[in-house]
N, C-alpha and C positions, 0 to 999 in steps of 0.2 A: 593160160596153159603153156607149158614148156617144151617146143617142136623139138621131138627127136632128131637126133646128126644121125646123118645116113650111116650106115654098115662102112669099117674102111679094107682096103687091102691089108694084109702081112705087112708089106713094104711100108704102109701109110702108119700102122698101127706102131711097127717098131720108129718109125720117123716120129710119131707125137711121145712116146715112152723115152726115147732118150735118155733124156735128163732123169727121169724119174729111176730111169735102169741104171746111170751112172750115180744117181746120189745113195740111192737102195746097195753097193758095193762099196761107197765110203761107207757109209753108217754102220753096215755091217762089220764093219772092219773095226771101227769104234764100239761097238758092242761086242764085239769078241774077244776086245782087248780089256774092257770092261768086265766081262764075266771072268775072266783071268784074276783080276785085281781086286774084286769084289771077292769072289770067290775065297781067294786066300785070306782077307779079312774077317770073312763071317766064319771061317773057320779054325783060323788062328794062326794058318798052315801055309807057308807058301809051296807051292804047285814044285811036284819032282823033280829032280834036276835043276832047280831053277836057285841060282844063289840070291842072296840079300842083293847085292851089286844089283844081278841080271832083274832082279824084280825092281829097284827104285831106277833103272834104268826104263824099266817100260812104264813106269807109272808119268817119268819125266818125258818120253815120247810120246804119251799118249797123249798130257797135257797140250806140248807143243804142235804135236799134229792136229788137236782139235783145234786150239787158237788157228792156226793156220786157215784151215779148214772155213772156218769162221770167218775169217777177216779176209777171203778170195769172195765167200759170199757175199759179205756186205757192200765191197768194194766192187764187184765186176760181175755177178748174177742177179743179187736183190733187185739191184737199178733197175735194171732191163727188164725184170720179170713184172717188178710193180706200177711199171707202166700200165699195163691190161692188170692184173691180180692184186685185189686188193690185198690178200693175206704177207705179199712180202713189202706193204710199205711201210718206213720206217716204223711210226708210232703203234702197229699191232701187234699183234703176240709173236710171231714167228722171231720178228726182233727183239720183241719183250723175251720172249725165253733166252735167248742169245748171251742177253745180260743177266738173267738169272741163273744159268747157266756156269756165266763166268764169274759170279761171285763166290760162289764154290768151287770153282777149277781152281781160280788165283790162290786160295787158302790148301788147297791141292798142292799145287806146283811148289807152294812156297816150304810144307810141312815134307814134303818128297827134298826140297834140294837142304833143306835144314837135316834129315838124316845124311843126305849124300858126304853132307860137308862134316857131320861129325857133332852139329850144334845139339843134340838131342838122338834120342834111343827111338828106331823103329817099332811101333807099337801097333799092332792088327787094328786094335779097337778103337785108337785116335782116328787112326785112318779111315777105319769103316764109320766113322760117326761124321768126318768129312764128307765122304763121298754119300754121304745118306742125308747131307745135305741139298746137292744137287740132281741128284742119280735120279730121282723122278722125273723135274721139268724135261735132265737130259733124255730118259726114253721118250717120253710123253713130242719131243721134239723132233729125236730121229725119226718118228711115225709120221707126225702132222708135213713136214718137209715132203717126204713121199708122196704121203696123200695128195699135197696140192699139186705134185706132180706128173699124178696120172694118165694115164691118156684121156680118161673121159675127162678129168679136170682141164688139162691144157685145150685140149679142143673146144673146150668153153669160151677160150679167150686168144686164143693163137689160129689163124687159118695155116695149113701146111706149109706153104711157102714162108712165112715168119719165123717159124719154130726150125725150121731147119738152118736161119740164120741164128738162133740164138746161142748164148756161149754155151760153151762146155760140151 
């Protein structure tokens, strides 16, 4: 049987959420960037105001931003986290998505800077057929990340004082 963790304060409660509160505002930010891009694809249309430029511009930021994104994770959170948690150690899925992930981004990034450049005609439905390559693992990922970083999750594996040292 699995003993309940006591009741915590406010203070104790936003101290174990942290992380989960700051990764829960990247992702979002990736998913809203996401539904923008997507959006315009499944409809053929890009979004008001928004020129050919301003749209392969944000498809090329968003690329970049999530590589980023990604490679702070692997390099300076994963470590530390998979010390206690098995979910971010290397060989499981958190990192398995990662690279499933970016087999799709890479062919993303590359068909975004091939219009930039002129080598090829912007097309909704290439692009929507890339991104419906990865666009599962990637929701399915922005979730599982939060998940494990819950409060009741952390408190699984982190005492308060630990988690207040950890990054980010």
């Amino acid at each position: 049987m699995v003993e309940a963790l006591p009741p915590l304060s406010r203070e104790d409660r936003d101290t174990y959420g942290r992380m989960g509160t700051t990764m829960e505002w990247f992702h979002n930010n990736f998913r809203n960037t996401w539904k923008v891009l997507y959006g315009a694809c499944s409809s053929g249309k890009r979004p008001a105001n928004m020129s050919i430029r301003q749209f392969l511009n944000t498809g090329s930021e968003f690329a970049h931003h999530l590589t980023m994104h990604h490679t702070i994770e692997e390099q300076h959170i994963f470590p530390v986290l998979a010390q206690k948690m098995p979910a971010f150690k290397k060989e499981l899925e958190l990192l398995t998505q990662h690279k499933q992930i970016h087999n799709g981004l890479d062919k993303f990034e590359a068909y975004i800077d091939d219009c930039k450049a002129g080598k090829r005609d912007m097309r909704m439905d290439e692009l929507k057929d890339i991104m419906d390559s990865f666009g599962t693992v990637l929701w399915a990922h922005l979730q599982d990340e939060v998940d494990q970083l819950s409060v009741d999750n952390m408190r699984k594996y982190w005492s308060l004082d630990e988690v207040r040292r950890l990054p980010m």
